[in-house]
C-alpha positions in Angstrom: 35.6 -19.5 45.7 33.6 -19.3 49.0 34.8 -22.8 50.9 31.3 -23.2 52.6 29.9 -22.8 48.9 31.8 -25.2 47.6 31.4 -27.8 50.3 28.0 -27.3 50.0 27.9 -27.3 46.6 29.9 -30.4 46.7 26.9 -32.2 49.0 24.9 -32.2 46.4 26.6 -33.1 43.8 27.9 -36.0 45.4 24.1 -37.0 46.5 23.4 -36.9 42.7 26.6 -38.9 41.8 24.9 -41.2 44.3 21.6 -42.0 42.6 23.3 -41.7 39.1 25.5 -44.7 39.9 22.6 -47.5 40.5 20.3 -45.9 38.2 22.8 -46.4 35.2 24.1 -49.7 36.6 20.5 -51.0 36.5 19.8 -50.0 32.9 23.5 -51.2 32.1 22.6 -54.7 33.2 19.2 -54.7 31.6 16.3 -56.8 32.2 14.4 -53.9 33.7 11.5 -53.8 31.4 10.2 -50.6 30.0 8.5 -49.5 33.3 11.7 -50.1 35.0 13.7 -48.3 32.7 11.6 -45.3 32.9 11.9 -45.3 36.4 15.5 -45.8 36.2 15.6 -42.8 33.7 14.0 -40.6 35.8 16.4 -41.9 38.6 19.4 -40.6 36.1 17.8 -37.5 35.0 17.3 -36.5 38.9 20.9 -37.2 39.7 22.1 -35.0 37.1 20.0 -32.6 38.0 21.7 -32.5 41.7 25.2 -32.5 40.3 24.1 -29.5 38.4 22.9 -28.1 41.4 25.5 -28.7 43.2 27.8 -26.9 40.8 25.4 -23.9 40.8 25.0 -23.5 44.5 29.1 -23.7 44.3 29.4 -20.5 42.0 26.3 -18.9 43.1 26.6 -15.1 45.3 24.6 -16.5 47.8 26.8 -16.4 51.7 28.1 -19.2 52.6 26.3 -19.9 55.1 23.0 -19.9 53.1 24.5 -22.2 51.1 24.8 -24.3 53.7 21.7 -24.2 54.6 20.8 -25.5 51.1 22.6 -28.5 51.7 21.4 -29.3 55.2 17.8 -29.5 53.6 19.3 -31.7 50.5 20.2 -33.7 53.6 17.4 -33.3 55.3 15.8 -34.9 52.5 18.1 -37.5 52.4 17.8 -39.0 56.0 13.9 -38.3 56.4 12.9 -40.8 53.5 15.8 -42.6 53.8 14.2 -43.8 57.9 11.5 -44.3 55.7 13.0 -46.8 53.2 15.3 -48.4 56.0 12.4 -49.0 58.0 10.1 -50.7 55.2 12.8 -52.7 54.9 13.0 -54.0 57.9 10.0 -55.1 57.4 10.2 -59.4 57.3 10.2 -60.2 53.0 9.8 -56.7 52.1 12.2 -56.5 49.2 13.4 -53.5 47.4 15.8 -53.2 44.2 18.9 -50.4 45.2 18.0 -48.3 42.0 14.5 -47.8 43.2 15.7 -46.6 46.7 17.8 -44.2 44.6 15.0 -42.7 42.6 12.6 -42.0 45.7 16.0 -40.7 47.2 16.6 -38.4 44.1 13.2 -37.5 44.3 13.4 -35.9 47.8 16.4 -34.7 47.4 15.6 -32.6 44.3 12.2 -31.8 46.8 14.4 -30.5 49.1 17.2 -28.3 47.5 14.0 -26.8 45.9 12.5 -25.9 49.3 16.1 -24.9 50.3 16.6 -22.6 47.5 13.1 -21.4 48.3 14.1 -20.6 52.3 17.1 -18.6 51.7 15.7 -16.8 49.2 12.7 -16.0 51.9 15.5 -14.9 54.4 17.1 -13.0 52.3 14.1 -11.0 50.5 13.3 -10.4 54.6 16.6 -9.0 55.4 16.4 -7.1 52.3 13.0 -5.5 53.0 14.3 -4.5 56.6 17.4 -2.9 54.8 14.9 -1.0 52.9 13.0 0.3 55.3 16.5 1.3 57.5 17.5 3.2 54.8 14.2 5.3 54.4 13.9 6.1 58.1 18.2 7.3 57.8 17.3 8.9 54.0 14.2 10.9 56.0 16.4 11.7 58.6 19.2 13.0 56.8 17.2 14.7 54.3 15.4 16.6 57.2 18.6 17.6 59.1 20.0 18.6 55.6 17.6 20.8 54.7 17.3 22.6 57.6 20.7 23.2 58.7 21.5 24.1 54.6 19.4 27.0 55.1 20.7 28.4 58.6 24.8 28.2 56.6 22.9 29.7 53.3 20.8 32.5 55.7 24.2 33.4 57.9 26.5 33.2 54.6 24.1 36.1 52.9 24.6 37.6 56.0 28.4 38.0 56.4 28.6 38.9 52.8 26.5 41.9 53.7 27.8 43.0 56.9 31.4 42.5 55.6 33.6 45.5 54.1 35.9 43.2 53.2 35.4 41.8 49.8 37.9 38.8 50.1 35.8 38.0 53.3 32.8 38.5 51.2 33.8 36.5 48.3 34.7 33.7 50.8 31.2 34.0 52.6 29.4 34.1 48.6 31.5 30.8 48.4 30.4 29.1 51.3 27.0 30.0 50.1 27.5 28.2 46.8 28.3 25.2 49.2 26.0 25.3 51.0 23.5 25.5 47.4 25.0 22.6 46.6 24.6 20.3 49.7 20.9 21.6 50.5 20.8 20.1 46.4 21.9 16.9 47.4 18.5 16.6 49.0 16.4 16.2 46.3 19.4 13.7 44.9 18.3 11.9 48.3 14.6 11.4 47.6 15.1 10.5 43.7 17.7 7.7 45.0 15.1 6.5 47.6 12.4 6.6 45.1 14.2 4.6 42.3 15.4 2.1 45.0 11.6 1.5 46.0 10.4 1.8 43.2 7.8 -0.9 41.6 7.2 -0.2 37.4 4.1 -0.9 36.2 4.2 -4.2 33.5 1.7 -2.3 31.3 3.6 0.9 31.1 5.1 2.1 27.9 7.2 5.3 27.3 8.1 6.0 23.6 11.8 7.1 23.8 11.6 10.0 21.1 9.4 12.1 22.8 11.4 11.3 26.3 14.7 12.4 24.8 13.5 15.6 23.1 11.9 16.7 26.6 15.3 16.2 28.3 17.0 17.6 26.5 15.0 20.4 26.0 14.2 20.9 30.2 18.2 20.4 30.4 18.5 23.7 29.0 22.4 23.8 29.0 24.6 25.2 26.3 26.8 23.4 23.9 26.0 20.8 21.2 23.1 18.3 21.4 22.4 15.3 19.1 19.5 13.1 19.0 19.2 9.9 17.2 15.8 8.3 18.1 13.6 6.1 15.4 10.2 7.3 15.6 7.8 5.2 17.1 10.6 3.4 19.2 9.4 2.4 22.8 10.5 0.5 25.9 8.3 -1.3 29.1 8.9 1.8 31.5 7.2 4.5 33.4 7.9 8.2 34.6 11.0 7.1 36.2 12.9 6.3 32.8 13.2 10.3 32.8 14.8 10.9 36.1 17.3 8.1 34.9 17.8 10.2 30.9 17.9 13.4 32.4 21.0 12.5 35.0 22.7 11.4 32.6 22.2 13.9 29.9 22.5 16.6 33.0 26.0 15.0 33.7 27.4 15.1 30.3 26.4 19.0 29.9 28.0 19.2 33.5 31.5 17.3 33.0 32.2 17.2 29.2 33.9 20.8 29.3 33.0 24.3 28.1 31.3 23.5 24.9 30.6 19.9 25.5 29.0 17.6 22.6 26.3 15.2 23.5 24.4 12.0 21.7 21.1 10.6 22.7 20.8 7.9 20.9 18.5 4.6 20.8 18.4 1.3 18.6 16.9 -2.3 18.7 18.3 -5.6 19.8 16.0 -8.0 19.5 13.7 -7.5 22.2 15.9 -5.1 24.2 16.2 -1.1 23.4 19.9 -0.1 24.0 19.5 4.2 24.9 23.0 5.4 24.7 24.0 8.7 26.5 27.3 9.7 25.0 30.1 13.1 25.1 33.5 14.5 24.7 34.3 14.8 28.6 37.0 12.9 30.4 34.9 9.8 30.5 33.6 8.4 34.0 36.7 7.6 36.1 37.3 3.2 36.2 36.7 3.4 40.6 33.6 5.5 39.7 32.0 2.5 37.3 33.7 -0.5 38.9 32.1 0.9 42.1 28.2 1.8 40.5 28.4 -1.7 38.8 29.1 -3.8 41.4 32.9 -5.1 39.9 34.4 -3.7 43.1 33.5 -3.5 46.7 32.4 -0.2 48.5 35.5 1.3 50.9 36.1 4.6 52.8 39.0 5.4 49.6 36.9 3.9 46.5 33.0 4.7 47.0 32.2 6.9 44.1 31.4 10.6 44.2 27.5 11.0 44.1 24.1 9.4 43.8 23.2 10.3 40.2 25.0 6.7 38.3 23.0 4.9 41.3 19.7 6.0 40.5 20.2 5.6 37.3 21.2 1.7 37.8 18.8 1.6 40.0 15.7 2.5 37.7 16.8 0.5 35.0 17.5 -2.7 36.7 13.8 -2.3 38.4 12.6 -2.3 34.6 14.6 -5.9 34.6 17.0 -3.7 32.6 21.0 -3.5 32.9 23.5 -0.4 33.1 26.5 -0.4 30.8 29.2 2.6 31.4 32.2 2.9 28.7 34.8 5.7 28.8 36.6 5.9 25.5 36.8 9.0 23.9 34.2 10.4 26.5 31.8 8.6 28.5 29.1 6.3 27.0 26.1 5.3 29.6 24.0 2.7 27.5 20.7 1.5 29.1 19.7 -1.7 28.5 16.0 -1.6 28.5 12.9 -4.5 27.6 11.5 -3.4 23.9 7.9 -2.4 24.0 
């Protein structure tokens, strides 16, 4: 555990320990009345409240210094109204009872770990946005330089396979052709990444999964053994994106499952989620590859994954507020976890 979370974490909690132990001693001793007790309730319920926060903030993913920062406006809250209630009490007569001091303290407290939750997430939805817009202007760029120097290697390689008599030559210049194909692909991988990682679905959007599988499968147009187990009439809260997402995976499975591979499309209800399930008879999706795609292990220069396709498709479901599963039993299983329509 992060130590700046958990000292942060443990800030708070100790502020609601804090207003928990005069509240309950008040109602302990009694005498209080019923608007006293009330207050004294909510003194309790606010103190819990902070050593529940406190615990949160201690296991949350937020850095360690935001955490911090959490905690420096729970204290923030603390000293501000506490000058307040030390200097009313200075005041000649003026009389307060300790639990009372702890409920307006719980009360800006709460205030203020609220505001502070609030802050960092600002910060952070700024850094992300800036992130964003980095990675467009480096996706362009790539993208651009791609493209064109693809199709210098792809123009010379035609070339040399030509010009040259002899044919292991030529079958090494028709190979860095295929290459060459294949990185001037990675383009359009590029662009659907980018999209799916900007992209904003439509609440009102509805796609009806039957039809979306048939027209994958059908536009896959790859040989070998297809299944599709739809219920008629199922549907899910998605747009046009949901097929970029079905056809990588279905494209995959025709890709890596072998000569004659065997692939499942299939979809069920869970309650008010629509699990779609892309399964075949392949090797299954190697443990770094789905550690890496699902966030269970960091990013390195030895353990990154090898392409973009499992990231878009994450990338489109989660925007749907949807979740990636990836199995690899006897084949690999990609199930999309998707809001039911």
């Amino acid at each position: 555990m992060n130590p700046r979370r958990l000292l942060a974490g443990a800030s708070v909690s100790l502020t609601g320990v804090g207003i928990v132990v005069p509240t309950v001693s008040a109602l302990s001793a009694g005498g209080l009345g019923l608007y006293g007790s009330l207050v004294a309730g909510i003194g309790v319920v606010l103190g819990l409240l902070l050593v529940a926060g406190g615990a949160w903030l201690a296991r949350s993913e937020l850095a360690g210094n935001r955490a911090l920062r959490v905690a420096g406006w729970n204290l923030l809250g603390l000293v501000a109204l506490g000058t307040v209630l030390l200097l009313v009490l200075a005041y000649p007569g003026a009389t307060l009872p300790p639990f009372v001091a702890a409920v307006v303290l719980g009360v800006s407290a709460v205030a203020h770990v609220l505001i502070g939750v609030n802050d960092v997430r600002r910060i952070r939805a700024g850094e992300l946005a800036k992130e964003r817009e980095k990675l467009a202007v480096l996706n362009r760029l790539t993208r651009h330089n791609l493209r064109n120097d693809t199709q210098v290697i792809i123009g010379l390689a035609d070339v040399l396979a030509e010009k040259i008599e002899d044919e292991a030559l030529a079958e090494i210049a028709r190979s860095l052709r295929g290459n060459a194909e294949g990185l001037a692909g990675l383009n359009d991988t590029l662009k659907e990444y980018q999209e799916a990682v900007e992209h904003t679905p439509r609440t009102e959007s509805v796609v009806a999964l039957d039809d979306l599988a048939e027209r994958v499968v059908a536009e896959a147009g790859a040989d070998g053994t297809v299944e599709i187990d739809v219920p008629e009439g199922l549907s899910v809260r998605a747009d046009d994106h949901l097929e970029t997402a079905l056809a990588h995976l279905v494209e995959n499975s025709f890709e890596y499952a072998g000569a004659e591979p065997r692939v499942r499309v299939t979809a069920r209800r869970d309650g008010d989620v629509v699990v779609c399930t892309v399964t075949d008879d392949g090797p299954g999706i190697p443990d770094v590859e789905r550690e890496v795609v699902l966030g269970e292990r960091d990013i390195t220069q030895l353990e990154h994954g090898t392409g973009l396709g499992l990231w878009t498709v994450r990338a489109i479901t989660e925007s749907y507020g949807g979740e990636v599963a990836i199995r690899s039993d006897d084949g690999a299983a990609v199930d999309l976890r998707l809001p039911a329509a």
